[in-house]
ZAPA-765607 format. One record per residue: z, x, y of N, C-alpha, C in turn; residue in three letters. Coordinates in Angstrom, 3 decimals, decimal comma. Example, Ala and Ser with C-alpha at 12.3 -4.5 7.8 and 13.67 -1.06 7.14 Angstrom:
2
7,800	13,190	-5,690	7,800	12,300	-4,500	7,800	13,200	-3,300	ALA
7,080	12,850	-2,250	7,140	13,670	-1,060	7,870	12,900	0,030	SER
END
This chain:
279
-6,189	1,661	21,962	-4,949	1,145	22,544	-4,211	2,287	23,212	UNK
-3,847	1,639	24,043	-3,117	3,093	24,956	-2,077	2,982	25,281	UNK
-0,866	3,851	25,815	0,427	3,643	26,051	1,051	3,995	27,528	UNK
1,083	3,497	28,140	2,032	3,821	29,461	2,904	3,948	30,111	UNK
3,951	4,509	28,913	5,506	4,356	28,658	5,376	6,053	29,688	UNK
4,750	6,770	28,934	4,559	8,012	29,520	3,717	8,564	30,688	UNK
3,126	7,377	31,106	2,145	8,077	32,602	2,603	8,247	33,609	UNK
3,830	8,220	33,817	4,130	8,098	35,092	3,780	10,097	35,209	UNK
4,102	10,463	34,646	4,148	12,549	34,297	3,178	12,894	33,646	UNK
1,917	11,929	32,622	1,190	12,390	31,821	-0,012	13,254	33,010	UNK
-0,686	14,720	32,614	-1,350	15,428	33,091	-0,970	15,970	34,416	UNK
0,268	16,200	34,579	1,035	16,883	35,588	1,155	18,335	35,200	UNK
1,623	19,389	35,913	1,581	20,481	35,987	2,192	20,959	34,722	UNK
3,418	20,255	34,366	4,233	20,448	33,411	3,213	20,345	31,907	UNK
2,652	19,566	31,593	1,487	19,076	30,302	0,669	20,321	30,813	UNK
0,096	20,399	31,657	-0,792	21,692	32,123	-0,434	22,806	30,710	UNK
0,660	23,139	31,595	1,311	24,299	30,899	1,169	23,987	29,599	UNK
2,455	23,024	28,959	2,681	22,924	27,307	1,058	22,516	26,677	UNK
0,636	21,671	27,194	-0,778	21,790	26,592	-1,954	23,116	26,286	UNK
-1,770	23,618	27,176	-2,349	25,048	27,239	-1,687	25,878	26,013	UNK
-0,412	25,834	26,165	0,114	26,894	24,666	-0,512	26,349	23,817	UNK
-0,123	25,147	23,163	-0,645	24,173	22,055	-1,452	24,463	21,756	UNK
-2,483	24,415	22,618	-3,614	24,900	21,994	-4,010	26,548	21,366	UNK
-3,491	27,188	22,130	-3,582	28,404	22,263	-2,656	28,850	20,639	UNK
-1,943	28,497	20,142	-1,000	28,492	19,088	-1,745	28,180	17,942	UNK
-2,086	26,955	18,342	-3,176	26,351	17,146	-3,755	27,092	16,786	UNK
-4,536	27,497	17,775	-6,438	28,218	17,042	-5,303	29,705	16,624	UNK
-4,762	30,330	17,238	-3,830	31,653	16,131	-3,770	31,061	15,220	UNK
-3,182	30,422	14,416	-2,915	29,924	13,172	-4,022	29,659	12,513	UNK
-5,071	28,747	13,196	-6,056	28,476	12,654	-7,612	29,710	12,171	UNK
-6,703	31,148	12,449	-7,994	32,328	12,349	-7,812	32,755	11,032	UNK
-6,376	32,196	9,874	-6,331	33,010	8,765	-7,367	31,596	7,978	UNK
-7,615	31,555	6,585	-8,008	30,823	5,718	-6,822	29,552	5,406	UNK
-5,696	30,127	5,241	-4,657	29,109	4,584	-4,250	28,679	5,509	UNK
-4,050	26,920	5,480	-3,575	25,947	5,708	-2,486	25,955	6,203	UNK
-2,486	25,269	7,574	-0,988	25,255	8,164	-0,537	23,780	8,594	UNK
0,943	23,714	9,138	1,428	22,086	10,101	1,753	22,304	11,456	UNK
0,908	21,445	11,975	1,606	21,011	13,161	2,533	19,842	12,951	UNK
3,946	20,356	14,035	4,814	18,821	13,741	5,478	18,731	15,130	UNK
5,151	17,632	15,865	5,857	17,053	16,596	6,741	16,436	16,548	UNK
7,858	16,428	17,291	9,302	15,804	16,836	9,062	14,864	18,079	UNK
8,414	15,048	19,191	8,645	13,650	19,915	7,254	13,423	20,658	UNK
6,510	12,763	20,100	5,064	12,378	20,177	4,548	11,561	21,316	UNK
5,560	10,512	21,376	5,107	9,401	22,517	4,424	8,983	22,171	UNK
2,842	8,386	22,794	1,890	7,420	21,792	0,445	8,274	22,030	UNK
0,199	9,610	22,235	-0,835	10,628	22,195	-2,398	10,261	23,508	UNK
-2,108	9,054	24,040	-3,563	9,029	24,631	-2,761	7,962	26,112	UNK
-2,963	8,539	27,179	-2,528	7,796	28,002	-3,513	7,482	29,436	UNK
-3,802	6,177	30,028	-4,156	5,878	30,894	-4,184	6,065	32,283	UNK
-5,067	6,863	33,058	-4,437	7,626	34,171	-5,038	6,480	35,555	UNK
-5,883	5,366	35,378	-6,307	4,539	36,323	-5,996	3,059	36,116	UNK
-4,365	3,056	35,602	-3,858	1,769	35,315	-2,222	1,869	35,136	UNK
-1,465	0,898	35,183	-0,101	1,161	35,057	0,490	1,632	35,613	UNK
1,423	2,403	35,203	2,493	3,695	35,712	1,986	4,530	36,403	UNK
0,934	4,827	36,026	-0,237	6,230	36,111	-0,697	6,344	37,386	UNK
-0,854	4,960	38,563	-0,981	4,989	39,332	-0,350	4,818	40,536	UNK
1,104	4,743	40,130	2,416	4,942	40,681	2,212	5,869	41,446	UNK
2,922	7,449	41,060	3,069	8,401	41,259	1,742	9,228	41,030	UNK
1,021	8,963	40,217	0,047	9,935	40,682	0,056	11,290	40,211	UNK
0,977	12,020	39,654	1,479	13,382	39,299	0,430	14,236	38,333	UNK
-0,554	13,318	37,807	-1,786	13,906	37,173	-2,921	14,851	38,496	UNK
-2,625	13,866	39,560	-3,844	14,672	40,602	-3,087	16,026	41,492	UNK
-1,672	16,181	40,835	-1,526	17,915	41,241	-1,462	19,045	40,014	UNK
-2,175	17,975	38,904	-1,825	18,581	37,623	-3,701	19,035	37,196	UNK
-3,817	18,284	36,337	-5,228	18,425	35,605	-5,919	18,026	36,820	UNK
-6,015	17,129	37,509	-6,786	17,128	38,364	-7,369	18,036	39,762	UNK
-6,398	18,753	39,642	-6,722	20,485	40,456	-7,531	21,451	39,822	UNK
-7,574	20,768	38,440	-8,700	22,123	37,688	-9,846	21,283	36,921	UNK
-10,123	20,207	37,206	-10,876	19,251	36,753	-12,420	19,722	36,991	UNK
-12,257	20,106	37,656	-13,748	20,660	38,473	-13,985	22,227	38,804	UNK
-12,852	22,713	38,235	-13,414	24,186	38,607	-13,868	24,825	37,897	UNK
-15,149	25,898	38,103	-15,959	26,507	37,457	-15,333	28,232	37,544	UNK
-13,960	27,865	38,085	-14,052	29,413	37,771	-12,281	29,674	37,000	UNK
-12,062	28,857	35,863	-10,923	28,651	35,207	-11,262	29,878	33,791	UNK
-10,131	30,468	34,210	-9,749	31,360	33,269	-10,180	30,967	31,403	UNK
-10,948	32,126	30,606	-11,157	31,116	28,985	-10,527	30,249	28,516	UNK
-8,882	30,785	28,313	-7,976	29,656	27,709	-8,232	28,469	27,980	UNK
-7,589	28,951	29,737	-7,608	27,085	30,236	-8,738	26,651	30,610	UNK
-9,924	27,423	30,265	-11,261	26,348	30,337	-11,067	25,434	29,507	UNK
-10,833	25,786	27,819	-10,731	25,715	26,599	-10,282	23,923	26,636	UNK
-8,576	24,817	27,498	-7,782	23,253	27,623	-8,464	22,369	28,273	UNK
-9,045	22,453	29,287	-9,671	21,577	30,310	-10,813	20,664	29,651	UNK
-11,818	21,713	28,610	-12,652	20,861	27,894	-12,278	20,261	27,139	UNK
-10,939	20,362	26,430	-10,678	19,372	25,502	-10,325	18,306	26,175	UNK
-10,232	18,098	27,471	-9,243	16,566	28,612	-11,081	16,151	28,437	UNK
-12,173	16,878	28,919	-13,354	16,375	29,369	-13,357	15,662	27,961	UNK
-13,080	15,751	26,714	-14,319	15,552	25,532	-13,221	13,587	25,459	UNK
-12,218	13,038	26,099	-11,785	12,032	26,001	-11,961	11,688	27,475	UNK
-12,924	11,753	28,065	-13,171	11,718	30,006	-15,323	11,997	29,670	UNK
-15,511	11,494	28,745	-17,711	12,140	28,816	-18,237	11,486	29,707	UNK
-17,705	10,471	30,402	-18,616	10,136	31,651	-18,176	11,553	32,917	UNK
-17,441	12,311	32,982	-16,843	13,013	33,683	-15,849	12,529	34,987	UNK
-15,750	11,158	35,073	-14,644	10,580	35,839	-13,198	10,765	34,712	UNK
-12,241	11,371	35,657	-10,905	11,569	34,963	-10,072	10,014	35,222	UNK
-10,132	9,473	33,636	-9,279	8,371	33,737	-8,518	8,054	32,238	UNK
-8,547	8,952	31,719	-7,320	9,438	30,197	-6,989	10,809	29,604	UNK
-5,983	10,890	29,755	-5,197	11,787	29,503	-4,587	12,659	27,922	UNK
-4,833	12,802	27,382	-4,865	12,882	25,556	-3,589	14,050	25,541	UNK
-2,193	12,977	25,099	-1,248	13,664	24,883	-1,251	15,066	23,616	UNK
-0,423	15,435	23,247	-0,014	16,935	22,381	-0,688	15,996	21,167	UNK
-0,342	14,911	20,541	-0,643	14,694	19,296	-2,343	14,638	19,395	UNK
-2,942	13,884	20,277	-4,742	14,051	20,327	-5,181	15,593	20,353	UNK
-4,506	16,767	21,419	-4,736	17,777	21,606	-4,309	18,219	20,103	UNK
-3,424	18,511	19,789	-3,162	18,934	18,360	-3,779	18,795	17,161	UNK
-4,615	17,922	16,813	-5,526	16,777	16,095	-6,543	17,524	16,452	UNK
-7,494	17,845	17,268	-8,232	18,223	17,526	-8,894	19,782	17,404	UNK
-7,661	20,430	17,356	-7,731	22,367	16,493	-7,521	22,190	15,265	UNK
-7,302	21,257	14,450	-7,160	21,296	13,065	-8,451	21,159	12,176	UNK
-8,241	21,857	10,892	-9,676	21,857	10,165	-9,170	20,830	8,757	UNK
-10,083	20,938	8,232	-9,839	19,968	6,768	-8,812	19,986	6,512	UNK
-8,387	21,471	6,109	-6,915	22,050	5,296	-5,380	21,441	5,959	UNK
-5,711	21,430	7,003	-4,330	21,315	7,959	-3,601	20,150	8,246	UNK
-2,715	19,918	8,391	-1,710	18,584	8,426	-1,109	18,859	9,945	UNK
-1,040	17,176	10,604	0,184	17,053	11,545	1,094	16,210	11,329	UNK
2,039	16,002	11,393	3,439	15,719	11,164	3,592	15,114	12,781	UNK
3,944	13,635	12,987	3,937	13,172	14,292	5,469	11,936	14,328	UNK
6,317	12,450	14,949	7,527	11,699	14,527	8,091	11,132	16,297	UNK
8,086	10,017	16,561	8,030	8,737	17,466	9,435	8,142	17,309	UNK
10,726	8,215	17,964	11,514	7,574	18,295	11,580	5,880	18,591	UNK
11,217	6,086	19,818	10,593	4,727	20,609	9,447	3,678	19,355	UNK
10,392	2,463	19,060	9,003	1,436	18,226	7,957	1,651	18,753	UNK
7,834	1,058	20,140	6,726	0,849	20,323	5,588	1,829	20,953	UNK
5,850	2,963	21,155	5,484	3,910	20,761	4,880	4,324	20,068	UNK
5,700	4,152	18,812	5,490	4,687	17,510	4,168	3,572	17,036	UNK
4,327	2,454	17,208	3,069	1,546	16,517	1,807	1,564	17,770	UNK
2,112	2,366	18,457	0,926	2,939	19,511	0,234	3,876	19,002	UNK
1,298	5,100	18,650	0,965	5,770	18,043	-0,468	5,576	16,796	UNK
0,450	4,717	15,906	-0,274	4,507	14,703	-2,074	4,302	14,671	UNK
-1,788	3,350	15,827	-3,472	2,736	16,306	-3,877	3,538	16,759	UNK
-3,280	4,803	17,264	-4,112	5,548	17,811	-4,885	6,711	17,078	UNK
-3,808	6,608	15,895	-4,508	7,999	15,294	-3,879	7,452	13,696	UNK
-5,343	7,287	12,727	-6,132	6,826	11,911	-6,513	7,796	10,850	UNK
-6,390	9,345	11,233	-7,054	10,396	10,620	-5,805	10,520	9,918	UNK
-6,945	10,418	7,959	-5,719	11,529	7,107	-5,349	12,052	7,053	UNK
-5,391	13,118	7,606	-4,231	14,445	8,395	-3,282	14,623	8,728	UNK
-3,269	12,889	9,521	-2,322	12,776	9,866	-0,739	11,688	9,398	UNK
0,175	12,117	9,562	1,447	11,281	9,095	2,520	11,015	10,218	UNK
2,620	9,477	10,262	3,343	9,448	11,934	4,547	8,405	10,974	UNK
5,490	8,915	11,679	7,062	8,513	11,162	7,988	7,926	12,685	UNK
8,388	6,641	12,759	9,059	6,383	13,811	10,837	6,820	13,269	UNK
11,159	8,235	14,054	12,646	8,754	13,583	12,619	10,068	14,642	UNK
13,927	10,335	14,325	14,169	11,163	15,387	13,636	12,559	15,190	UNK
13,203	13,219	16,019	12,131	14,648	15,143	13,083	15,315	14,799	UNK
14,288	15,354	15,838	15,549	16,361	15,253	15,405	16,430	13,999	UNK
16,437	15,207	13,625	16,879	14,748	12,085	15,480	15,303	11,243	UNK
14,367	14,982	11,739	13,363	14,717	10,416	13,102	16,456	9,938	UNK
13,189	17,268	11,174	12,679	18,604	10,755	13,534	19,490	9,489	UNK
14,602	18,506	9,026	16,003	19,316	7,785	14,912	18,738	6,908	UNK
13,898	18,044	6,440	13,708	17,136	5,432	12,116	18,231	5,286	UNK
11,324	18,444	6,401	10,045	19,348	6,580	9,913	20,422	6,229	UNK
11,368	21,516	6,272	11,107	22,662	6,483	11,564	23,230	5,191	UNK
11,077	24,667	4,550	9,812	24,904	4,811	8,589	24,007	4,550	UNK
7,523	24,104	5,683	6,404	22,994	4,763	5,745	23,928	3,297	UNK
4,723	22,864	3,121	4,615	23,523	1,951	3,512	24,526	1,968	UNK
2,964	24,685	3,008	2,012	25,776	3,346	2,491	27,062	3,504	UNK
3,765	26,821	3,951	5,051	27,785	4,512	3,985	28,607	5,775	UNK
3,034	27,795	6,982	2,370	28,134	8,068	3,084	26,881	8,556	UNK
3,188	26,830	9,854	3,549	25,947	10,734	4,059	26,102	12,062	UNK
3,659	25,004	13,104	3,721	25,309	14,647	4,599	24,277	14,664	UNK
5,938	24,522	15,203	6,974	23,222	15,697	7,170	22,823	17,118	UNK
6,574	21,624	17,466	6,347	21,539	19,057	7,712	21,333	19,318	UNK
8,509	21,126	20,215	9,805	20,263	20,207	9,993	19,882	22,118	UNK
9,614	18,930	22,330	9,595	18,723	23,866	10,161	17,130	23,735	UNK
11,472	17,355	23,772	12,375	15,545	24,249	12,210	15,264	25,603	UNK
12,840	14,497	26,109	12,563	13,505	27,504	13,472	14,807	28,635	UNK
14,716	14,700	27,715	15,597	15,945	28,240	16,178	14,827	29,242	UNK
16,058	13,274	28,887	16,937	12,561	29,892	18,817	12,191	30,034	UNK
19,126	13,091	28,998	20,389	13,078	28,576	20,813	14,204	28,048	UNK
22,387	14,795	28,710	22,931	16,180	28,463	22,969	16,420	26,626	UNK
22,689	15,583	26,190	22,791	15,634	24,396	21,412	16,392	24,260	UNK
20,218	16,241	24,566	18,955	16,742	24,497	18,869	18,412	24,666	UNK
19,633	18,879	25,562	20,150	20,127	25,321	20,640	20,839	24,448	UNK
21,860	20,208	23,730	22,405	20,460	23,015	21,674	20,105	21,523	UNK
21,062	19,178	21,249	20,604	18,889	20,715	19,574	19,954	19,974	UNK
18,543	20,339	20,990	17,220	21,512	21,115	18,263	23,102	19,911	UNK
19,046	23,051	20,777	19,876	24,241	20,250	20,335	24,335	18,377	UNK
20,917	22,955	18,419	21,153	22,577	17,086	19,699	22,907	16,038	UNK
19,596	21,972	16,526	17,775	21,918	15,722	17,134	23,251	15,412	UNK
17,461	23,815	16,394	16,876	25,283	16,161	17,607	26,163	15,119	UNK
18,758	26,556	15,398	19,662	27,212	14,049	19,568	26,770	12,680	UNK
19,164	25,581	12,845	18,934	25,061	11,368	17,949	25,162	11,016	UNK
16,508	24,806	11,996	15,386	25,081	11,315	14,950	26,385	10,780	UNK
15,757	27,054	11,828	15,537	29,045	11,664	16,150	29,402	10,233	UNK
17,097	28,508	9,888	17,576	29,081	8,330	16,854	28,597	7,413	UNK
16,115	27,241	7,936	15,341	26,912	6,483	13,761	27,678	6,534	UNK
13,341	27,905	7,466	11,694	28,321	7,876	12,076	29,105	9,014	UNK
12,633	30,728	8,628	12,739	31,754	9,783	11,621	32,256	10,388	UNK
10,047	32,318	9,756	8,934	32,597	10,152	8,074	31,981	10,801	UNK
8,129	30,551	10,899	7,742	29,437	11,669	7,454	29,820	13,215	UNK
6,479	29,270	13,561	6,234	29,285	14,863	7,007	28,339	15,997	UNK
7,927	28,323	16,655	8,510	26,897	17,753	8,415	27,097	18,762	UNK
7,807	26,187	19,383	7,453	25,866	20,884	8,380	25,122	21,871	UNK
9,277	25,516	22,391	10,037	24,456	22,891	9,943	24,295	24,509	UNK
9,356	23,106	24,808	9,104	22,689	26,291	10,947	22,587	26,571	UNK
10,879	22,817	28,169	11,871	22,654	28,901	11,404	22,109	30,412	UNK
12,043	21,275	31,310	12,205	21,129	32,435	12,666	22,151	33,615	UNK
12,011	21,986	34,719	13,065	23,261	35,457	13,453	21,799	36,396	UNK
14,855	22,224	36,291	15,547	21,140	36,842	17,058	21,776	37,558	UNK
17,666	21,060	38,651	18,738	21,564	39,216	19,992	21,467	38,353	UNK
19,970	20,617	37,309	20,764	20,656	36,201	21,085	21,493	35,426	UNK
22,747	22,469	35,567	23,122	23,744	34,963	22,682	23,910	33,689	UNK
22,159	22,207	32,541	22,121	22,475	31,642	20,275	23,010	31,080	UNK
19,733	22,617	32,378	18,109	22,953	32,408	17,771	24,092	32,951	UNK
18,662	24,942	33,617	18,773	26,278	34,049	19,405	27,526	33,049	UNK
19,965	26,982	31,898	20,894	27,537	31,149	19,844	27,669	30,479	UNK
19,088	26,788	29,751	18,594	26,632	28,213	18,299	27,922	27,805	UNK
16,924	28,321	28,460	16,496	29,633	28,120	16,901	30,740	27,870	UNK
18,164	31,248	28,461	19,226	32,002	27,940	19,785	31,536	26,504	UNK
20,062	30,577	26,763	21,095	29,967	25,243	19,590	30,648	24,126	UNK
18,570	29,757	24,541	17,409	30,539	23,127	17,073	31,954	23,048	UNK
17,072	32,623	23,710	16,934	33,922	23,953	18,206	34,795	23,051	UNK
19,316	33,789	22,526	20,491	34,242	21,891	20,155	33,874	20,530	UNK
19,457	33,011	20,258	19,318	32,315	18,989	19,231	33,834	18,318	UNK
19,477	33,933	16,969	18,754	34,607	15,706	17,189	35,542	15,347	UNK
16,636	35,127	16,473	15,265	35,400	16,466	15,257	37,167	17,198	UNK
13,595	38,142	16,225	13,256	38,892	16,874	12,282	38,586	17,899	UNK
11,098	38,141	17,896	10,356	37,844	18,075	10,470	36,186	19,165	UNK
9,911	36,757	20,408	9,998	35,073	21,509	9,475	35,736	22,928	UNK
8,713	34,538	23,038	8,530	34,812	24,873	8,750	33,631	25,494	UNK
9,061	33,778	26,797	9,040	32,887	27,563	8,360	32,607	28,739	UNK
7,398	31,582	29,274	6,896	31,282	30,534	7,140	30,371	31,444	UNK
7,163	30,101	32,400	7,790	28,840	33,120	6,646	28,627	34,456	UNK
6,379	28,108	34,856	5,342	27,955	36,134	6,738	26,907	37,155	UNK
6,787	27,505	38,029	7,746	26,502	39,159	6,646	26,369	40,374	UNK
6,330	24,949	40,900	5,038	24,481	41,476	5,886	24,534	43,193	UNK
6,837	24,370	43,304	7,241	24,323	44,406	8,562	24,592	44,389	UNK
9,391	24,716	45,712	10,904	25,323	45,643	11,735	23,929	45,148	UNK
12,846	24,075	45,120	13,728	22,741	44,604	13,997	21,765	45,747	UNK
13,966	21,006	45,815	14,422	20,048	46,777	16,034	19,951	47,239	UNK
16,119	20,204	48,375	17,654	20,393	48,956	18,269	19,273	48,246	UNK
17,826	18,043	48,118	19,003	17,303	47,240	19,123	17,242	46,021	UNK
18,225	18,517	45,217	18,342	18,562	43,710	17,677	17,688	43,135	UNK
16,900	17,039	43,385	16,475	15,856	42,922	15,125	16,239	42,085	UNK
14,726	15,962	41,165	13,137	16,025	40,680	13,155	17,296	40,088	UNK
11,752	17,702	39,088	11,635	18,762	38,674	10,503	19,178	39,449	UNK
10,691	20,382	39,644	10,518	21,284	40,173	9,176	22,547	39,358	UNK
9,014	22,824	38,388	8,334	23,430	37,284	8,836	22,752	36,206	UNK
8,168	24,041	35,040	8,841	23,595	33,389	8,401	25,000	32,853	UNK
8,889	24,698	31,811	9,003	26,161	30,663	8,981	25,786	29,675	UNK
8,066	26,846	29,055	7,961	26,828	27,499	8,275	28,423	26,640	UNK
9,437	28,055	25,566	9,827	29,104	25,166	9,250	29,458	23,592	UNK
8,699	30,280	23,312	7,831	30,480	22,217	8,956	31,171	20,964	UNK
8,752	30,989	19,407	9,426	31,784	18,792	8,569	31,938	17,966	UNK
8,295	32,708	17,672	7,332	34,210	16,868	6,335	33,738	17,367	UNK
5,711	34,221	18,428	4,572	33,986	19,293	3,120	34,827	18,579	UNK
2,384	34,720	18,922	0,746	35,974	18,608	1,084	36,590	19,749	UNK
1,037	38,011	18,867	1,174	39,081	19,849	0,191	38,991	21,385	UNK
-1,247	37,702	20,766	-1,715	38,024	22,084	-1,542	37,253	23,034	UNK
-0,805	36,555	22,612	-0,079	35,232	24,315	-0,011	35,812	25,177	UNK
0,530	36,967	24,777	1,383	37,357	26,504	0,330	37,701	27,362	UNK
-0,705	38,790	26,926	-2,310	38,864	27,610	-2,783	38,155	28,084	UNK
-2,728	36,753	27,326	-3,980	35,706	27,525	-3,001	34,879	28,772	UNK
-1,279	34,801	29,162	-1,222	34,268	30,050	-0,338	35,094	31,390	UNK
-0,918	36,426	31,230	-0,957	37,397	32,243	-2,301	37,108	33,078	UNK
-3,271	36,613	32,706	-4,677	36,574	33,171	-4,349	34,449	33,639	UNK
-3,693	34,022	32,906	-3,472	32,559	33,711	-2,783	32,009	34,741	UNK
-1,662	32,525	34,438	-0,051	32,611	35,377	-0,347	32,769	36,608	UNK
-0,947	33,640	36,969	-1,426	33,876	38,689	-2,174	32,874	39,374	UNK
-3,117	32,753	38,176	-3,663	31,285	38,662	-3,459	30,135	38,550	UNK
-2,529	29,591	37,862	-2,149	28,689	38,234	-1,150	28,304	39,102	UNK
-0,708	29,424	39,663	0,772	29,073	40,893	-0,414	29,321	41,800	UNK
-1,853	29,885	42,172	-2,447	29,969	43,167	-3,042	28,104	43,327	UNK
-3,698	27,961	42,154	-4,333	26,378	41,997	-3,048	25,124	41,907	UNK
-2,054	25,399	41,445	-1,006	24,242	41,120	0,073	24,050	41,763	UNK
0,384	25,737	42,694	1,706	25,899	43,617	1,538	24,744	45,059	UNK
2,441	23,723	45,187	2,378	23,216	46,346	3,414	23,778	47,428	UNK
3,768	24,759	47,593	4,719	25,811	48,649	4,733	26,909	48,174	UNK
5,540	27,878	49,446	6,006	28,891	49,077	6,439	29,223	47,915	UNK
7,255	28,058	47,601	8,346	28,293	46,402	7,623	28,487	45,060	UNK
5,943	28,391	44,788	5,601	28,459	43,417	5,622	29,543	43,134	UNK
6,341	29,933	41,915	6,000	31,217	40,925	5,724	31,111	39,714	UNK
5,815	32,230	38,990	6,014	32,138	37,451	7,128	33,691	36,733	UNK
7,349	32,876	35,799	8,182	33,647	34,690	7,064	34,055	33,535	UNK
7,300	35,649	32,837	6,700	35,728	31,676	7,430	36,825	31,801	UNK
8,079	36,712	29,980	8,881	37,460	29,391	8,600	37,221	27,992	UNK
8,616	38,768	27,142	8,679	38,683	25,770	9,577	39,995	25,277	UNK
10,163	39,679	24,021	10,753	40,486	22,993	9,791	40,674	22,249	UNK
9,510	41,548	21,676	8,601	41,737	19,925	9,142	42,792	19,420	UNK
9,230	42,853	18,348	10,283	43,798	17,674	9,279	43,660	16,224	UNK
END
């Protein structure tokens, strides 16, 4: 069963990116012996349809995954990512998309738990059908709220995705909250927080505001695919801000970053951001 609440953006440049960390986060965690969580605070329904629905609206998958669908000369990481889109695509025609919760599901070993928390009902009972594995635990509630009740897990290892719609100035504010609190209950925790690049002061701000949080340890990357549109309209890139990252992110997307504003940039205007603290 599949969901198409989310295709209109599923496998766009933006998923590019956050999918690529995800993974990349995972398997770090996954090199010691002991058991860790993944927890998503806003899941959506994990597997989405790219040759039906919404999906064929806009289209935003064929400047996304579908620019690297076929190339043989993609950097390890994002080979990595790319084969995990092929292993839900084995005829090799691209026509599903396997949101953060399938990708996430998929680096985990026996030991490991995901934590998958769905706002949206129907969603959430999308969710459910979709993913069956004991591993996993899917809760329709707000991820905010749920992460005071999670933290620390009991592995005291854990990756916190946190990527909302960001369709409302509360989602901002919101991200910020969530964070100070989770940092006091689980300061060692790993958090991933997707952002939009958007003409909105409050989607231009964010990254500063986290960069203030409490934390030694954070990097940040952003891929912007094209310049902004004179009427502000649409996003433009996205960013993902890391807190206590593996020292070796920053390497592994010094060797990506170039290439993907060469493969994903549609103007002048594509660049990228990469910045880290480590202390």
């Amino acid at each position: 069963m599949l969901s198409y609440r989310h295709a209109f953006h599923a496998g766009n440049h933006a998923d590019v990116l956050k999918h690529l960390l995800l993974i990349q986060l995972s398997r770090h965690l996954g090199q010691k012996d002991k058991p860790f969580w993944i927890i998503d605070t806003h899941a959506g329904a994990g597997l989405y349809s790219l040759d039906a629905g919404y999906a064929t609206q806009l289209k935003e998958y064929e400047s996304g995954i579908g620019r690297l669908w076929q190339r043989k000369d993609l950097p390890p990481a994002l080979a990595e990512y790319v084969s995990r889109v092929h292993a839900v695509n084995p005829d090799g025609t691209l026509r599903y998309y396997p949101g953060s919760p399938w990708l996430a599901l998929q680096t985990l070993r026996a030991q490991d738990r995901l934590r998958l928390f769905e706002l949206h009902s129907s969603d959430s009972r999308i969710l459910q059908d979709n993913f069956t594995d004991k591993r996993v635990a899917i809760t329709t509630a707000n991820g905010f709220d749920a992460l005071k009740a999670l933290l620390p897990p009991p592995p005291r290892r854990a990756l916190v995705l946190i990527d909302p719609s960001y369709e409302t100035r509360d989602d901002y504010q919101h991200v910020i909250a969530a964070l100070k609190d989770s940092l006091t209950r689980f300061a060692t925790g790993t958090y991933a927080i997707w952002y939009p690049q958007l003409a909105k002061p409050e989607a231009r701000q964010l990254p500063e505001k986290l960069k203030r949080l409490p934390v030694k340890n954070w990097l940040h990357v952003a891929l912007t695919v094209h310049a902004p549109s004179p009427d502000g309209f649409g996003m433009h890139g996205s960013g993902m801000f890391v807190i206590n990252p593996p020292w070796t992110l920053h390497k592994t997307l010094t060797e990506i970053m170039p290439y993907l504003v060469q493969k994903l940039g549609q103007d002048e205007g594509a660049s990228f951001i990469l910045e880290q603290e480590m202390q």
